[in-house]
BAVEX-204211 format. One line per field, with one value per residue (C-alpha): x, y, z; residue number from 1; residue in three letters. Coordinates in nm, 3 decimals. Layout:
N
px [X:...]
py [Y:...]
pz [Z:...]
pos [NUM:...]
code [ALA:...]
This chain:
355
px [3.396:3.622:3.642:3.868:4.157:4.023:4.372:4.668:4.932:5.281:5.588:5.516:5.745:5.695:5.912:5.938:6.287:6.540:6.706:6.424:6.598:6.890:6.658:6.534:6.822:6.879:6.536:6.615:6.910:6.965:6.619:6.547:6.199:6.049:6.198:6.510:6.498:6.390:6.693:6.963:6.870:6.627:6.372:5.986:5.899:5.579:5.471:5.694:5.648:5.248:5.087:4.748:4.481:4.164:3.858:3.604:3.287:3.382:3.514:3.866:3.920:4.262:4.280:4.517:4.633:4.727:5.075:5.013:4.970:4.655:4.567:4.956:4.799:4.470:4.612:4.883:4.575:4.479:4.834:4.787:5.085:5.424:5.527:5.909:5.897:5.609:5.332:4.967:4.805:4.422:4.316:4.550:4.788:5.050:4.933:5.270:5.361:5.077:5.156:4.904:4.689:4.600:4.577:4.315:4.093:4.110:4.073:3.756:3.602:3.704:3.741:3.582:3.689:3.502:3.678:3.647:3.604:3.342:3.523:3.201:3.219:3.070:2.988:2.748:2.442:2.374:2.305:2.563:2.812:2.726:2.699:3.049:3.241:3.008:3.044:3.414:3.337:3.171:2.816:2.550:2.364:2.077:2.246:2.416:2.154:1.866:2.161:2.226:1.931:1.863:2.176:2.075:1.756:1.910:2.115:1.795:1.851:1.545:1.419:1.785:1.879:1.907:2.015:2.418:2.663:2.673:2.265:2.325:2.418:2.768:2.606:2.403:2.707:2.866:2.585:2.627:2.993:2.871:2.616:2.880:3.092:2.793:2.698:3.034:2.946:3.307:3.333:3.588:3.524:3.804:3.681:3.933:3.806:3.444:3.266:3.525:3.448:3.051:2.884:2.826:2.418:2.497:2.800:2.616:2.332:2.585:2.750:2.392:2.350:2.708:2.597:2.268:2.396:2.703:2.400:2.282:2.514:2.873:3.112:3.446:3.535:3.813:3.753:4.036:3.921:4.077:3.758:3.815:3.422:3.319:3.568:3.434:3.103:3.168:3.476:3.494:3.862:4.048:4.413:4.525:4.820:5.126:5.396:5.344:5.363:5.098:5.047:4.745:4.525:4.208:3.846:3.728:3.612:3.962:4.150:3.889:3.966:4.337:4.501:4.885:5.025:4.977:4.958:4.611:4.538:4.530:4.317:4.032:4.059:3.775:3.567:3.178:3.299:2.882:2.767:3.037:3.133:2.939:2.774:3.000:3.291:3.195:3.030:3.177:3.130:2.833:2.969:2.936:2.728:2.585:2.247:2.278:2.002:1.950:1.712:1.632:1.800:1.998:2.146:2.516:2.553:2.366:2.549:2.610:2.383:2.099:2.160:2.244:1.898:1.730:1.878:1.810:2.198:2.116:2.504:2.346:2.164:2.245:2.146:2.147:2.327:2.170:2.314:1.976:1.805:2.180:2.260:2.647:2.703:2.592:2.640:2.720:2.625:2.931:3.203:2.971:3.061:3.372:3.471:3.319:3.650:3.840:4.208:4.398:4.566:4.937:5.050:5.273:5.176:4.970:4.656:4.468:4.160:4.078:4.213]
py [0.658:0.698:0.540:0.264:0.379:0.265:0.377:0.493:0.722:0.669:0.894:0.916:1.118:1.179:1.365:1.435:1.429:1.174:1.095:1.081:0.918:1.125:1.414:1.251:1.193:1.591:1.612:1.398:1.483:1.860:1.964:2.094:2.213:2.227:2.575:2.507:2.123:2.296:2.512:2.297:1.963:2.022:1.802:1.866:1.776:1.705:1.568:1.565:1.357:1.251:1.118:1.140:0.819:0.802:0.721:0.481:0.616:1.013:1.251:1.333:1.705:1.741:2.115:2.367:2.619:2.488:2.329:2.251:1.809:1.727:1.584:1.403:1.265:1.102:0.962:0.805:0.655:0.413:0.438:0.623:0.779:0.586:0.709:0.802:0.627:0.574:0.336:0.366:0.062:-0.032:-0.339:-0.636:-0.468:-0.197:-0.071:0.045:-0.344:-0.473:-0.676:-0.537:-0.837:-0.711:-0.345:-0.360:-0.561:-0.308:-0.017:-0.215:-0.341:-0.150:0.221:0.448:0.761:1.119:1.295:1.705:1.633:1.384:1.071:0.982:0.758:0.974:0.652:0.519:0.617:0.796:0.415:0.236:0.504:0.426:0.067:0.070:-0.066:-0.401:-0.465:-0.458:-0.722:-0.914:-0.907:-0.940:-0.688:-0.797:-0.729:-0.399:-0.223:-0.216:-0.130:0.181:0.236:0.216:0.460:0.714:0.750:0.814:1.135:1.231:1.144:0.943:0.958:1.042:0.682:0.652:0.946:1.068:1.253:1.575:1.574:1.664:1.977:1.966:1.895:1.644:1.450:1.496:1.293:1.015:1.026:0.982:0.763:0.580:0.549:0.418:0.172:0.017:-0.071:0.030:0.113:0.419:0.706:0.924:1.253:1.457:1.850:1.668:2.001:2.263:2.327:2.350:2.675:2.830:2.691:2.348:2.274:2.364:2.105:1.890:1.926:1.918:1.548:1.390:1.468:1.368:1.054:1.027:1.001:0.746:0.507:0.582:0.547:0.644:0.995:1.121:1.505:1.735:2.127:2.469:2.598:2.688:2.709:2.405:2.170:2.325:2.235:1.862:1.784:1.560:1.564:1.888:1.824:2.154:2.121:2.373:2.276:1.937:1.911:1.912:2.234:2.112:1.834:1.823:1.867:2.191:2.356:2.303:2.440:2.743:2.756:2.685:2.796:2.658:2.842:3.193:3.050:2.934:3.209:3.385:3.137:3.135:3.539:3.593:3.271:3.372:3.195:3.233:2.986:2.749:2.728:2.465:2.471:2.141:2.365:2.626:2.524:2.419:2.089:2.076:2.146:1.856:1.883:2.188:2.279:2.551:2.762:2.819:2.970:2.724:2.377:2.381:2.077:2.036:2.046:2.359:2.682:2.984:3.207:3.017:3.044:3.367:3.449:3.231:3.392:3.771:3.828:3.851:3.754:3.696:3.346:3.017:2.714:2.395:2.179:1.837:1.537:1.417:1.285:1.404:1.650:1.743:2.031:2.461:2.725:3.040:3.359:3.549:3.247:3.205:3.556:3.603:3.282:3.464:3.743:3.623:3.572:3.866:3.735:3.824:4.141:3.992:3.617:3.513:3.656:3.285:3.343:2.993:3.000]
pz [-3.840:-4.115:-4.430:-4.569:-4.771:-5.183:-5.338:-5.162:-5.370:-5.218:-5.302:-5.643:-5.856:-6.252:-6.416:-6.809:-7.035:-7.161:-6.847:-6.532:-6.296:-6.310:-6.272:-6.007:-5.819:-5.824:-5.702:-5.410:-5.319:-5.434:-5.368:-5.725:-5.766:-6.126:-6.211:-6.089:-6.206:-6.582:-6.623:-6.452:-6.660:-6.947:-6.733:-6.628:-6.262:-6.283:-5.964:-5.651:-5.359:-5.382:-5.086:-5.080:-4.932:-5.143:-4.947:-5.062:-5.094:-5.118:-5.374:-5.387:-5.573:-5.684:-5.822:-5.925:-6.163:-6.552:-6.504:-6.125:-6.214:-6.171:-6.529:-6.480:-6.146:-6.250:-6.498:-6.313:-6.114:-6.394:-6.527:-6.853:-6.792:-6.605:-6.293:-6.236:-5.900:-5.627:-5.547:-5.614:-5.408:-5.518:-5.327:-5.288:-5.563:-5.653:-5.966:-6.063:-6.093:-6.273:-6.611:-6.869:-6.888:-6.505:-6.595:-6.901:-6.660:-6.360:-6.643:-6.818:-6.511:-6.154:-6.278:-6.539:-6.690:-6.762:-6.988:-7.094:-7.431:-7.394:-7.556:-7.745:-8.052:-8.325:-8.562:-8.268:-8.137:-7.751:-7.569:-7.866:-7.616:-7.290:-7.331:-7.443:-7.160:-7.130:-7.495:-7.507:-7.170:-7.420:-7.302:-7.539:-7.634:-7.507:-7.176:-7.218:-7.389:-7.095:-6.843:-7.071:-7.117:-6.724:-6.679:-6.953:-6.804:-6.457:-6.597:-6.785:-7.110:-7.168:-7.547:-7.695:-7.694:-8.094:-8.153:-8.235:-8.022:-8.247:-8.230:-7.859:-7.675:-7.483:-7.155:-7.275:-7.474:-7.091:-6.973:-7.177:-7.078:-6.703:-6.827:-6.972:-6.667:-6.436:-6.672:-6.645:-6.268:-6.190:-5.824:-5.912:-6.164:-6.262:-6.389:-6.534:-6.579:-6.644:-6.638:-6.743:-7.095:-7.015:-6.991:-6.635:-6.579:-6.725:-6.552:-6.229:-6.314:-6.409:-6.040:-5.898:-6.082:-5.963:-5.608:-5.592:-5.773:-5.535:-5.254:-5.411:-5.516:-5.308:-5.583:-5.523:-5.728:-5.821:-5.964:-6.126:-6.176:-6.156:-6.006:-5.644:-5.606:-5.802:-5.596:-5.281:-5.357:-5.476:-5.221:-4.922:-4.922:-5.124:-5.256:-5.400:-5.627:-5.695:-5.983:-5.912:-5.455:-5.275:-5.083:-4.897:-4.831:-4.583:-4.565:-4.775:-4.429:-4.318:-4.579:-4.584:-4.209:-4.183:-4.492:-4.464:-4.746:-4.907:-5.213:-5.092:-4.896:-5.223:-5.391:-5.124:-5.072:-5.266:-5.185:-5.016:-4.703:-4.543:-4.848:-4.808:-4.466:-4.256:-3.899:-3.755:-3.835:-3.613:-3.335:-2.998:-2.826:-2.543:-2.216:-1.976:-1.718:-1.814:-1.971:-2.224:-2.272:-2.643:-2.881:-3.154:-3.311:-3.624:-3.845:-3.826:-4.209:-4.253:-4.456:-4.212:-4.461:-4.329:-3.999:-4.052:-4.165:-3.925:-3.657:-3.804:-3.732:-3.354:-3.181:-2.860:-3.008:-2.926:-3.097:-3.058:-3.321:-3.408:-3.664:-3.719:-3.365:-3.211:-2.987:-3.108:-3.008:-2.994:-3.226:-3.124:-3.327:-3.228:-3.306:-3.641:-3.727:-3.636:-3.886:-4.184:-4.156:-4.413:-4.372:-4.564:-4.919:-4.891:-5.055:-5.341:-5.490:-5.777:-5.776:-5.897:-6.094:-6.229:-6.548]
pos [1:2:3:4:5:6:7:8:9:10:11:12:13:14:15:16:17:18:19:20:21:22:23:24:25:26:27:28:29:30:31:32:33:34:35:36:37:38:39:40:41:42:43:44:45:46:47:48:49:50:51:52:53:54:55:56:57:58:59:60:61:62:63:64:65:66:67:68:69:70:71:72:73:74:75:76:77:78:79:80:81:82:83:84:85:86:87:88:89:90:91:92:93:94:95:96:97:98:99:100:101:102:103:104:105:106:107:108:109:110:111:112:113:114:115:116:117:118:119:120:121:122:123:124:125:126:127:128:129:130:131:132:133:134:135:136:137:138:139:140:141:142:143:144:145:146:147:148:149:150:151:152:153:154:155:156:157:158:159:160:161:162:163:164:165:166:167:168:169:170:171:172:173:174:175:176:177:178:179:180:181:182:183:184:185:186:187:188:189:190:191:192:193:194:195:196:197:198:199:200:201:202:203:204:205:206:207:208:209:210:211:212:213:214:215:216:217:218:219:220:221:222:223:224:225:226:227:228:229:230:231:232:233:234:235:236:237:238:239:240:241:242:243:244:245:246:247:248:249:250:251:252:253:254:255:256:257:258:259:260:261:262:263:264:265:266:267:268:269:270:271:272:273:274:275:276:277:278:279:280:281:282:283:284:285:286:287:288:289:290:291:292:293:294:295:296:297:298:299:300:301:302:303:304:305:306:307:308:309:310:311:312:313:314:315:316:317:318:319:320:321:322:323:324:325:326:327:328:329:330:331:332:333:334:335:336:337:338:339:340:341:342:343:344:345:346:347:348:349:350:351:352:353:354:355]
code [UNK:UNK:UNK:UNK:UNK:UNK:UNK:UNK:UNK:UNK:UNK:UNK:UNK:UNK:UNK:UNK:UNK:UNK:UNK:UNK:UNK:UNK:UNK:UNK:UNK:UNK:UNK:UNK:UNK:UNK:UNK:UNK:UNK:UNK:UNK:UNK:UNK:UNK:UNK:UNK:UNK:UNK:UNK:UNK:UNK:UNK:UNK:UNK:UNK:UNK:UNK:UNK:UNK:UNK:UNK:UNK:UNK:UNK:UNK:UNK:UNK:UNK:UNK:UNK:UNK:UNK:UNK:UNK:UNK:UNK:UNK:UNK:UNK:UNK:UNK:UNK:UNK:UNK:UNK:UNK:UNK:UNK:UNK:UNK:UNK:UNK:UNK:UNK:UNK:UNK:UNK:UNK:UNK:UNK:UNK:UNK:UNK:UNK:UNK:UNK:UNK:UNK:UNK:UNK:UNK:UNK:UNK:UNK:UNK:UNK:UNK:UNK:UNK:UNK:UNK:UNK:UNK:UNK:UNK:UNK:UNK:UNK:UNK:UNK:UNK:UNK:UNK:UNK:UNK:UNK:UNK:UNK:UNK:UNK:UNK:UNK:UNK:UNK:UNK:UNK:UNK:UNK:UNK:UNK:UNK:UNK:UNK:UNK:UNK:UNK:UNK:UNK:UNK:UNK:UNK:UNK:UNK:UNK:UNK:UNK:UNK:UNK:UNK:UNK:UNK:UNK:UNK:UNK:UNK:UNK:UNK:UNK:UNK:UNK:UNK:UNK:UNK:UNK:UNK:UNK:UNK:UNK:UNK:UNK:UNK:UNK:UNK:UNK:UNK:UNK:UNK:UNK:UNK:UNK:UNK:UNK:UNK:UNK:UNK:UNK:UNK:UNK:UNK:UNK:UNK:UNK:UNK:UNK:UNK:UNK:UNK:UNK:UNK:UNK:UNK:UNK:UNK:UNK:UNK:UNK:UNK:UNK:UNK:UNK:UNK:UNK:UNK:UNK:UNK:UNK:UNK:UNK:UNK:UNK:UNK:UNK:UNK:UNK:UNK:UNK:UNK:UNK:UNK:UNK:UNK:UNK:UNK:UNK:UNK:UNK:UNK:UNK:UNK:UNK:UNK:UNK:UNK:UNK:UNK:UNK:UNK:UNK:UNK:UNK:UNK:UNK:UNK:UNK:UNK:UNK:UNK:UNK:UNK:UNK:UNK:UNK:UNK:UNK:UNK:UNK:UNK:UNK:UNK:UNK:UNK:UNK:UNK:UNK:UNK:UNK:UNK:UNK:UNK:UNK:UNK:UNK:UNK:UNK:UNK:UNK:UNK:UNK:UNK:UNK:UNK:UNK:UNK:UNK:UNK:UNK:UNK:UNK:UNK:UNK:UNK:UNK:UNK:UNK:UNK:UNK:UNK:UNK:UNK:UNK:UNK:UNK:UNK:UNK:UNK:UNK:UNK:UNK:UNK:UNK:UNK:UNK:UNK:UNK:UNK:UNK:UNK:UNK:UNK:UNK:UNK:UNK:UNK:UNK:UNK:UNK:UNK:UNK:UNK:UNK:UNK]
């Protein structure tokens, strides 16, 4: 069953110089993209043409080179930056049109931010931080402080309550910031290259934490990175960004599957397809009316390495694929191989390396 539609981005343009909507216009009507749009008119295009429908309950990673939008974008979301034209709809309203009055209370109350840099008030201690957005609410303190507390503990920060942000490491001042964000109760988090300026083993504990959290408590997430592997571990549904158009948009396994554009070709050339790649992507539908004869049961959100190894690279096995107590469908080793040759990168393109 799919999920309902929490924020819907509709033609939205931004674009960056004196004059935008006479930029735009050439845009529109002279199809101008941003290098031609740059030396023609002065102006920046910085996103073209958004559509993308944000899912309650999943994470949305919207990734791309530096220059490719994606810090424009989310903050378009909570409107930190004015769009050219477009809508962005979030419930019963068009964001675009909100009067401010409107706007502080959907940025204090319905979505949080994760910054990069943390964001932490140096002046105030680890909870003072994460209790932040129900004091400016005006709760007492009496009734922010346990919820911090509550919410520190959660992202294992238990016993660093009084202390100050530069006491702490930078993937513990990151937890505060997502301690911070949770304690707000906001139903949408923005996280805007949360985990980019972390070292390698603590920004994969810190991925490891918004998942199991995301199991947990459903929130709606929006992630930005330029980390191919990092947004396919954390995506439900990938965006990928290229000077401000989206190239792509679809389910990771998709986009691994069913590249559209060499551009992404090239960024998933080098991508360990076995650890990322999913049994339901693979595997065939059971044929009515027939009983297959296979060799063992496997979940339908198992990695291919695994079944790999269960099935001692044998191509002659068949299993069975379950979604818990259901029968959905059989894997079969041959298909599961041949889905692990990669497609080739073309031969001339930018060779993307995360940077």
């Amino acid at each position: 069953m799919e999920r309902e539609t929490k924020i819907a981005i509709c033609n939205l343009y931004k674009i960056f110089g004196p004059d935008p909507n006479t930029a735009l216009e050439a845009v529109k009507e002279d199809g101008l993209n941003k290098s031609d749009l740059m030396a023609q008119t002065g102006h920046v295009l910085g996103l073209e043409d958004i559509n993308i429908d944000i899912k309650a309950g999943e994470i949305t990673v919207v990734m791309g080179l530096s220059g490719s939008g994606k810090s424009t974008l989310i903050r378009h979301i909570n409107r930190l930056i004015e769009p050219t034209a477009g809508k962005i709809i979030f419930g019963d309203h068009n964001l675009i049109e909100c009067g401010q009055q409107m706007l502080r209370r959907i940025r204090r109350e319905e979505m949080s931010m994760v910054f990069q840099k943390f964001a932490l008030l140096p002046h105030k201690t680890v909870v003072e931080n994460a209790a932040l957005a129900l004091e400016i609410r005006g709760f007492s303190d009496k009734e922010y402080i346990p919820e911090a507390r509550k919410w520190l503990d959660r992202v294992g920060l238990q016993g660093f309550e009084e202390s100050h942000p530069h006491q702490l490491s930078g993937g513990m001042q990151q937890r505060v910031g997502i301690a911070r964000a949770l304690t707000s109760n906001a139903g949408v988090m923005l996280m805007d290259e949360a985990f980019s300026a972390l070292d390698p083993l603590i920004r994969t504990d810190m991925q490891d934490l918004l998942l199991e959290l995301q199991e947990e408590l459903h929130k709606t997430i929006v992630f930005i990175t330029h980390d191919l592997d990092e947004a396919l571990k954390l995506a439900d549904h990938l965006v990928i960004l290229k000077d401000g158009k989206v190239i792509q948009q679809a389910e990771p396994q998709t986009v691994l599957l069913e590249p559209n554009d060499p551009y992404i070709i090239d960024f998933i050339s080098d991508i360990n397809r076995v650890r990322v790649l999913r049994v339901r992507t693979v595997m065939e539908d059971i044929p009515e009316g027939t009983k297959v004869s296979c060799c063992g049961e496997v979940d339908h959100d198992d990695n291919l390495e695994s079944v790999i190894a269960m099935s001692g690279g044998d191509t002659h096995k068949t299993y069975l694929v379950k979604d818990g107590s259901k029968e959905v469908g059989i894997l079969h080793m041959a298909k599961l191989l041949k889905s692990l040759v990669p497609i080739e990168a073309p031969d001339e393109g930018i060779r993307c390396s995360g940077g």
